[in-house]
C-alpha positions in Angstrom: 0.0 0.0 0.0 2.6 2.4 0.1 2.4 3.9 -3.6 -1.3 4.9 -2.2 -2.0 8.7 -1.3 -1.0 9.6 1.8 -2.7 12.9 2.8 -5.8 14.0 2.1 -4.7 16.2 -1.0 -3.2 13.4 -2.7 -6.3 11.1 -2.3 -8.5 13.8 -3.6 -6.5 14.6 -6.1 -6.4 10.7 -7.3 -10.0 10.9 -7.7 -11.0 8.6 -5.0 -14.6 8.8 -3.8 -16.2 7.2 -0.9 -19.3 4.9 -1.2 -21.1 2.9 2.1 -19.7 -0.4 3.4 -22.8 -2.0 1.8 -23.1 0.0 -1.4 -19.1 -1.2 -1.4 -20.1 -5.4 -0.9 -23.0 -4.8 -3.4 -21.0 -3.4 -5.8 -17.9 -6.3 -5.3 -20.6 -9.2 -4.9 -21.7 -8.4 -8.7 -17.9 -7.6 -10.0 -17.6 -11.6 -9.0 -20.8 -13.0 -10.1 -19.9 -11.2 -13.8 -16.6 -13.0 -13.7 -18.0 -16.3 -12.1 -15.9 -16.5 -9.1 -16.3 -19.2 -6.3 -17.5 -16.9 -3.8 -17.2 -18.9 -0.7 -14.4 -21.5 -1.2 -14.3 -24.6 0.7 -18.4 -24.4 2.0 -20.0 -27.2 -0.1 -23.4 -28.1 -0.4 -24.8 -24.6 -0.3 -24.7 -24.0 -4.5 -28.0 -23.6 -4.8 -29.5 -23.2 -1.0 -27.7 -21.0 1.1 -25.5 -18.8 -1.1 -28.1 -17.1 -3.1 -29.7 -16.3 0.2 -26.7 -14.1 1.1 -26.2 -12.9 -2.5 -29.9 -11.5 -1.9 -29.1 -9.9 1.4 -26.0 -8.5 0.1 -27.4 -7.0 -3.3 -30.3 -5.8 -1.2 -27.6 -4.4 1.1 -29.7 -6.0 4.3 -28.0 -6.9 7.4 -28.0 -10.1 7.8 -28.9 -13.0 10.5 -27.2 -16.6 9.6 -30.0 -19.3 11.7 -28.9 -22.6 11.7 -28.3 -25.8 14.2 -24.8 -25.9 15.4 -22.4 -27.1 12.8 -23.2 -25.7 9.8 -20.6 -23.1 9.1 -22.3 -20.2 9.7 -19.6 -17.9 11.6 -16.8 -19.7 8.6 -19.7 -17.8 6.5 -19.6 -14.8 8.0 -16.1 -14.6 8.3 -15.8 -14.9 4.5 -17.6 -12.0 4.2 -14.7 -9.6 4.4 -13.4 -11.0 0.5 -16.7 -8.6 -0.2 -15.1 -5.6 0.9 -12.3 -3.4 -0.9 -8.9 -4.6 -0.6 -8.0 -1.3 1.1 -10.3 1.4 2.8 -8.6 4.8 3.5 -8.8 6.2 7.0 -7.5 9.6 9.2 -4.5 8.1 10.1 -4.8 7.6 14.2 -8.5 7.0 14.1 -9.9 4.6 16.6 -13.2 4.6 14.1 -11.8 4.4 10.6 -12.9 7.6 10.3 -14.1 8.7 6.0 -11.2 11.7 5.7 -14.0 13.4 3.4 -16.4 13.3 6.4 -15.2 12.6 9.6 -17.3 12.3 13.0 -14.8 11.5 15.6 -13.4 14.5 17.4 -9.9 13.4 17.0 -10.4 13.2 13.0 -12.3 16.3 12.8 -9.7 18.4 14.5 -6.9 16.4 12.3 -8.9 17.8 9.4 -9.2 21.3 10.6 -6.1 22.0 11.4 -3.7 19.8 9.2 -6.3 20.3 5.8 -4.5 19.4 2.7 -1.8 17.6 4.7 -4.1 15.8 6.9 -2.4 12.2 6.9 -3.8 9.4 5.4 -3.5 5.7 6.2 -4.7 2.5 4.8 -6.1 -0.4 5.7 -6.7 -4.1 4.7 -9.8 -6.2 4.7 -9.6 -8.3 7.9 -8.8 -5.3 9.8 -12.5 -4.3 9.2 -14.2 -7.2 10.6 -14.8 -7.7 14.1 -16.7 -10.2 16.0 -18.5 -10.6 19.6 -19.4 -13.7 20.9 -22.8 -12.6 22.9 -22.7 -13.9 26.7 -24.4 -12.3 29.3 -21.7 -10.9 30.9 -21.3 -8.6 27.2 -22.3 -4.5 28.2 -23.5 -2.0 26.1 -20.0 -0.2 27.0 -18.7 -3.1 25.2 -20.5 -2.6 22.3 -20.7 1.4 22.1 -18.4 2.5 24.6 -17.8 4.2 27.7 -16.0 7.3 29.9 -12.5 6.2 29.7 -11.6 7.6 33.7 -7.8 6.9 32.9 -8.2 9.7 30.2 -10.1 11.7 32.5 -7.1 11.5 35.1 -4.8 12.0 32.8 -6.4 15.8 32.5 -9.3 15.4 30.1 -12.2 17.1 31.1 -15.7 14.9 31.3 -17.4 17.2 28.8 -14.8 16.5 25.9 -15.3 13.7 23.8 -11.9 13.2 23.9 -12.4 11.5 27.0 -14.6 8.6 25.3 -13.7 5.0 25.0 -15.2 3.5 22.0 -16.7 0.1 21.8 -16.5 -2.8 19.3 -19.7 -1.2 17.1 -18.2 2.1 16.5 -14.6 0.9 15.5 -16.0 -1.6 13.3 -17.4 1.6 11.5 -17.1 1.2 7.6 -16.3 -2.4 7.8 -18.6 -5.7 9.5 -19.9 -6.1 13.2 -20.4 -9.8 13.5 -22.1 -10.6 16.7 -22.1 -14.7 17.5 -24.8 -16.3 19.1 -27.3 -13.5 19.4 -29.9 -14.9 21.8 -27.0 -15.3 24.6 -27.1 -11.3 24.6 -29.5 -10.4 27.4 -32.5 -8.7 26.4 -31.7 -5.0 27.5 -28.3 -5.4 25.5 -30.4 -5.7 22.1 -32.3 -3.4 22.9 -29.3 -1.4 22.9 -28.9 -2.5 19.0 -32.1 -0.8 17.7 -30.7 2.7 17.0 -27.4 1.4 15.3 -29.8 -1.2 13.2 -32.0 1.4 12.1 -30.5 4.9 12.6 -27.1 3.7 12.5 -26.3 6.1 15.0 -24.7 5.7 18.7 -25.2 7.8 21.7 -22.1 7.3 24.5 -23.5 7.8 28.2 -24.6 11.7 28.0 -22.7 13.2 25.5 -24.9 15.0 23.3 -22.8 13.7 20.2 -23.9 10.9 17.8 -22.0 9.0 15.8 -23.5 8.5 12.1 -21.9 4.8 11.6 -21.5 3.0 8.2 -21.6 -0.5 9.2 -22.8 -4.2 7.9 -24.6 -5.4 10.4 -24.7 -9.5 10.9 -25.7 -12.0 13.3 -25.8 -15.9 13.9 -28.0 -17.8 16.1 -29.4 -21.3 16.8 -33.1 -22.0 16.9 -32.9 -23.9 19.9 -31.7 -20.5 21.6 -35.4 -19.1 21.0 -36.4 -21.8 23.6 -33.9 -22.8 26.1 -31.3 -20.2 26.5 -32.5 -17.3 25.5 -34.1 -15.6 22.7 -33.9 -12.9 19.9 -36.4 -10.1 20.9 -39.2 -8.9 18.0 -38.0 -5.6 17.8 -34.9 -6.5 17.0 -35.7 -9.6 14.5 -38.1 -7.2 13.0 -34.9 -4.5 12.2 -32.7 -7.4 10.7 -33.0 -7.1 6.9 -32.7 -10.7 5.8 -32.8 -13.9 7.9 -30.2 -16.7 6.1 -31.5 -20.6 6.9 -28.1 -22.9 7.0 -29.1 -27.4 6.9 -27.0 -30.0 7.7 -25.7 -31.9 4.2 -28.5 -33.0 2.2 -27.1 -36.1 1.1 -24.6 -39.0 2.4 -22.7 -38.3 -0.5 -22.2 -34.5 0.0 -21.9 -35.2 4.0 -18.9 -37.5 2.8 -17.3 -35.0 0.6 -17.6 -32.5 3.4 -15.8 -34.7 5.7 -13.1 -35.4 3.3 -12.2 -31.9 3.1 -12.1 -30.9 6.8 -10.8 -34.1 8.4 -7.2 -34.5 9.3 -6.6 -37.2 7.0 -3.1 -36.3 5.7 -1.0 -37.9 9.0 2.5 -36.6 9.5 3.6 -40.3 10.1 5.3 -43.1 8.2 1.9 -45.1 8.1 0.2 -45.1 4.9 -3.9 -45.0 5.6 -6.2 -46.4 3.1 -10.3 -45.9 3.9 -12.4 -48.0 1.8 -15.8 -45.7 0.7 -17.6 -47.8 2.4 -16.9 -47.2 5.6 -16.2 -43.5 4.9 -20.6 -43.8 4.3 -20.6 -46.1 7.7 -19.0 -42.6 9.3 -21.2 -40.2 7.8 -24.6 -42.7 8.1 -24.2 -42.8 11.7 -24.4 -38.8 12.1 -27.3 -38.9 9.3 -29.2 -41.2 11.5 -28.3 -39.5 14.6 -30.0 -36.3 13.3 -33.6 -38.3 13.2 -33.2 -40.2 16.2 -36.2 -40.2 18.6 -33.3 -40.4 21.6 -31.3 -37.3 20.4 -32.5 -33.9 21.2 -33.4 -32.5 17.1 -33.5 -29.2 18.6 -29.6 -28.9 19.5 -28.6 -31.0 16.2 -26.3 -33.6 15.3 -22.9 -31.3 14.0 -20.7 -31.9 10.9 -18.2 -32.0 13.4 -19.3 -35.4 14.8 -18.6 -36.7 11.4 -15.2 -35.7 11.0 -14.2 -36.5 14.7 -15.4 -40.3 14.2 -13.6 -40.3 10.4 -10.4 -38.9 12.4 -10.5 -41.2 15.2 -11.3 -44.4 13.3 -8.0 -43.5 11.5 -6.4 -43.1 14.4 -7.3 -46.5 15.9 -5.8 -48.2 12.4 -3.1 -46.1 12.7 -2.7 -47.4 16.1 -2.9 -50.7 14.9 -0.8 -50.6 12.3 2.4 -49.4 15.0 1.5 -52.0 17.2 1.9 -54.7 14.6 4.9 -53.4 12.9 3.0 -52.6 9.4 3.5 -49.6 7.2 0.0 -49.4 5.3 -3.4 -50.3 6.7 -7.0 -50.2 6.4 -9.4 -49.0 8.6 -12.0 -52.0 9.7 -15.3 -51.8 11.0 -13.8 -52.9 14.5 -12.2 -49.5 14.6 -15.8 -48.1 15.0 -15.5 -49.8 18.3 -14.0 -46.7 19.7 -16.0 -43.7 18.1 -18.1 -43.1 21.4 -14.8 -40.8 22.4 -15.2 -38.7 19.4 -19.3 -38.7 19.7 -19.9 -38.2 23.5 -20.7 -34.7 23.3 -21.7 -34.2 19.7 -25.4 -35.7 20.9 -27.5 -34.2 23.4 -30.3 -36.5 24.3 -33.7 -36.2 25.3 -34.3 -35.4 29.1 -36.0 -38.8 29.6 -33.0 -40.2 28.7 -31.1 -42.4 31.3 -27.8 -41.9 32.4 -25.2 -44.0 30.3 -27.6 -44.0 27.3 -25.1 -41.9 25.0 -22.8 -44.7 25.0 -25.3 -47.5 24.0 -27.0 -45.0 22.0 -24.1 -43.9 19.9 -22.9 -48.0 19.4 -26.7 -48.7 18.2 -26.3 -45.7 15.7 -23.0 -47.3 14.3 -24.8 -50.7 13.8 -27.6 -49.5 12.2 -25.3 -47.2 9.9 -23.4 -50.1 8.9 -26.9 -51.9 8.4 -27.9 -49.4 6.2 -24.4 -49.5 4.0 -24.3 -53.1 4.0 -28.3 -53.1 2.2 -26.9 -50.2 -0.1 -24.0 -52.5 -1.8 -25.4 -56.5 -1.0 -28.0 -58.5 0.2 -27.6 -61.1 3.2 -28.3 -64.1 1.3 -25.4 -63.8 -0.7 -23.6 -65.0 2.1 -25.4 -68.1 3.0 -21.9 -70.1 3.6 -20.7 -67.8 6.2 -23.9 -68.0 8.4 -23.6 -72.2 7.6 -20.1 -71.8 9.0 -21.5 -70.6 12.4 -24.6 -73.0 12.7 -22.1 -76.0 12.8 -21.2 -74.5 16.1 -17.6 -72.5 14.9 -16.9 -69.1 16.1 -14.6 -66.4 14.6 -12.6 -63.7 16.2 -11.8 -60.9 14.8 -10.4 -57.1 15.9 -8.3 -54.3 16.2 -5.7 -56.2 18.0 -5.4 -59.0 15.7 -2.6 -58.8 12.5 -3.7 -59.1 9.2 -2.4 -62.4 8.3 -3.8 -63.4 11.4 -7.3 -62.7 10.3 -7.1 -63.9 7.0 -5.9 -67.0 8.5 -9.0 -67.4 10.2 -10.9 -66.4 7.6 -9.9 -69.1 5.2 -11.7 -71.6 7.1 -14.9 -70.6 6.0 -16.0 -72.2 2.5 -15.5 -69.9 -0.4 -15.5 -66.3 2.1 -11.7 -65.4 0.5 -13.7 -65.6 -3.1 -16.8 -63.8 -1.9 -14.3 -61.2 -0.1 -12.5 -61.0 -2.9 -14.8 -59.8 -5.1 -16.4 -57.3 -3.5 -13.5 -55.7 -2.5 -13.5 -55.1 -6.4 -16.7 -53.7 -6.3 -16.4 -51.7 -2.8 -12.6 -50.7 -2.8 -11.2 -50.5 -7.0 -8.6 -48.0 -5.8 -7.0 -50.1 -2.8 -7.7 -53.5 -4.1 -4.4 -54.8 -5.8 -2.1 -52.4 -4.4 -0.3 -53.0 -1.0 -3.0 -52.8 0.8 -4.7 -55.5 -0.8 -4.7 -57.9 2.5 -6.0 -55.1 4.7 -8.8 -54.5 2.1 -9.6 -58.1 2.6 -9.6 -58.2 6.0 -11.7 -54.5 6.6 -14.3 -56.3 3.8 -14.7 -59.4 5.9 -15.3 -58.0 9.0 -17.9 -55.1 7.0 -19.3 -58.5 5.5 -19.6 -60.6 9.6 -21.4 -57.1 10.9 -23.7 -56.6 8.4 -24.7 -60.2 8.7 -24.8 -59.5 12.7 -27.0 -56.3 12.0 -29.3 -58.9 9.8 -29.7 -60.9 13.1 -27.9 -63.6 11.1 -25.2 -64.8 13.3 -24.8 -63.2 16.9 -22.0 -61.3 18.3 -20.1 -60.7 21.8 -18.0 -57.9 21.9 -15.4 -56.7 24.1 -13.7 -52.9 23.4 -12.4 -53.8 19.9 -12.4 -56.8 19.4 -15.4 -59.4 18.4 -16.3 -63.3 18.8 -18.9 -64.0 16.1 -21.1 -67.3 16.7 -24.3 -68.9 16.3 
């Protein structure tokens, strides 16, 4: 920036001319739409939902509430606003408020003006340092948010009548840029009350100065339904003085829940062990959050966050991972047993019902996992396909399989069953083209044999007695 004016001469003798924050998105949002730009990079599945809701608000220059369950990237959203804004804003240099240097309303920037004119200095500044965010708790006060008599000033010899003694809060130094507040209902009801004037006016008042402040601000907001209810809630007025009201959802399909998963997980490990995850269980991971968020036992009000998808998709690498150290291999596969150990990553992610019992999540979240691989199983083969393996177990055998066991261990055990390493064979082909053949071939076997036992347990087929991760499966 430093080829930029730098007093207020120079920038009106480039020509520059100041426009409103939201004239300024408006006017950026359709210099990207011409040129077909990706306006929110890395937020998938909201194309043809959620985006065009904010291009609205934007284009209608609204402010702007994001409502949505927890977990659906609404203050990532928000954040990514700022790539709407000018890539540099000029300010009086010194300002606390960003103050226009064509029409200042700070004291400070007015007597800069005044007295310096011409050679009034100029400074410039970026994009992110026009965005700032409150999380609302009930602690937050409206000297927070507007600002207050700064009594250091006042001892340092101000007198109380100057404005020179004011402290400014976050809403006036985010003037000309975003105010993001998080979690709107948490602010107590006298507190938005607080936000009418600056919503509709966009003016402040600080204690009884008989100054107001004529803010240019984008105003924007998140908030959780549930809040309405339990915690808290927006009040009317307020709602009412919101422009647009932007609706977020959880991924619409498995697929898209996948993809979304992909992208956010830590999935690119820092060790020497190479991690293959077969798409099948990568829909086992995301089914059991899908089912989650219609179960009669989880609280549909809270939600069921992305987040409990890519915690169970990290920590079922983890536990092959694990594995593969403990057994001195240097590529594995990810097996259903590894789902053992997902209630670690999804204690937390469910809030139950209040009828709920205590050490329900736990049974809960392992019944979700069965059913998810239930549901997989149906997608890709049918249980009769498979009539050898349950003939195995009614001759009274039993098969142990887990975490804990090496792969040629398993496949060992495997092999006594009548024509499984054929059946396992070939729909690792179908499940797993990418990893079947390579060297990861055995561990494909061995993750598709153990999909193939639980999907047959799920059918009530054979039975199953489990212990942490690893399985005995019998008649």
């Amino acid at each position: 920036m430093t080829d930029r004016p730098r007093t207020l001469g120079q920038l009106r003798e480039s020509g520059y001319r100041p426009r409103s924050v939201k004239s300024e998105m408006r006017q950026n949002l359709l210099e990207k739409l011409r040129r077909g730009d990706t306006l929110f990079p890395g937020i998938l599945g909201y194309d043809q939902t959620v985006i065009p809701q904010i291009q609205n608000a934007i284009l209608s220059r609204h402010d702007m509430l994001f409502l949505g369950l927890r977990g659906q990237g609404k203050t990532r959203m928000l954040r990514m606003l700022t790539q709407f804004l000018d890539e540099a804003l000029p300010v009086v240099a010194g300002s606390e408020i960003n103050d226009d240097p064509f029409h200042p309303i700070s004291k400070f920037a007015r007597d800069q003006v005044l007295t310096r004119g011409d050679d009034c200095p100029i400074e410039w500044i970026g994009r992110d340092e026009r965005y700032h965010e409150k999380l609302a708790t009930p602690d937050v006060t409206i000297a927070d948010l507007i600002g207050e008599v700064d009594l250091i000033k006042h001892a340092e010899g101000k007198h109380l009548s100057s404005e020179d003694v004011m402290h400014y809060g976050l809403i006036p130094r985010s003037n000309r840029g975003i105010f993001c507040m998080n979690e709107l209902p948490d602010l107590s009801p006298k507190i938005q009350v607080g936000l009418f004037n600056v919503l509709e006016e966009r003016d402040v008042q600080i204690r009884g100065f008989a100054i107001r402040l004529n803010l240019d601000l984008q105003m924007v907001f998140s908030a959780n339904p549930e809040d309405y209810t339990n915690r808290g809630r927006i009040v009317t007025p307020l709602k009412d003085r919101i422009g647009s009201v932007v609706q977020t959802h959880y991924p619409l399909t498995r697929e898209l829940g996948i993809e979304i998963t992909e992208a956010n997980a830590w999935s690119d490990r820092d060790g020497e062990i190479e991690v293959h995850v077969p798409q099948f269980l990568k829909e086992v991971v995301e089914e059991t959050s899908r089912l989650a968020r219609t179960s009669g036992h989880v609280n549909q009000a809270s939600g069921v966050s992305v987040r409990m998808s890519i915690a169970n998709y990290e920590c079922m690498l983890s536990n092959a991972e694990r594995r593969a150290v403990s057994v001195g291999t240097g590529v594995v596969v990810p097996r259903v047993s590894d789902l053992a150990f997902l209630g670690a990553s999804s204690r937390g992610k469910l809030e139950l019902n209040m009828t709920e019992e205590a050490g329900e999540e736990d049974r809960l979240i392992t019944r979700l996992v069965e059913e998810a691989v239930k549901n997989v199983f149906d997608a890709h083969c049918k249980p009769g396909r498979f009539r050898n393996v349950v003939e195995y177990f009614d001759a009274g055998n039993s098969l142990e399989v887990g975490d804990g066991l090496s792969t040629d261990e398993c496949l060992s055990r495997i092999g006594e069953i009548r024509d499984f390493r054929k059946q396992i064979d070939d729909l690792a082909s179908e499940l797993a083209p990418d990893i079947n053949g390579g060297g990861a071939a055995d561990e494909l076997r061995v993750s598709v044999a153990e999909f193939i036992l639980e999907g047959l347990h799920c059918h009530n087929r054979i039975n199953k007695q489990r212990t942490a991760g690893q399985a005995v499966y019998r008649m």
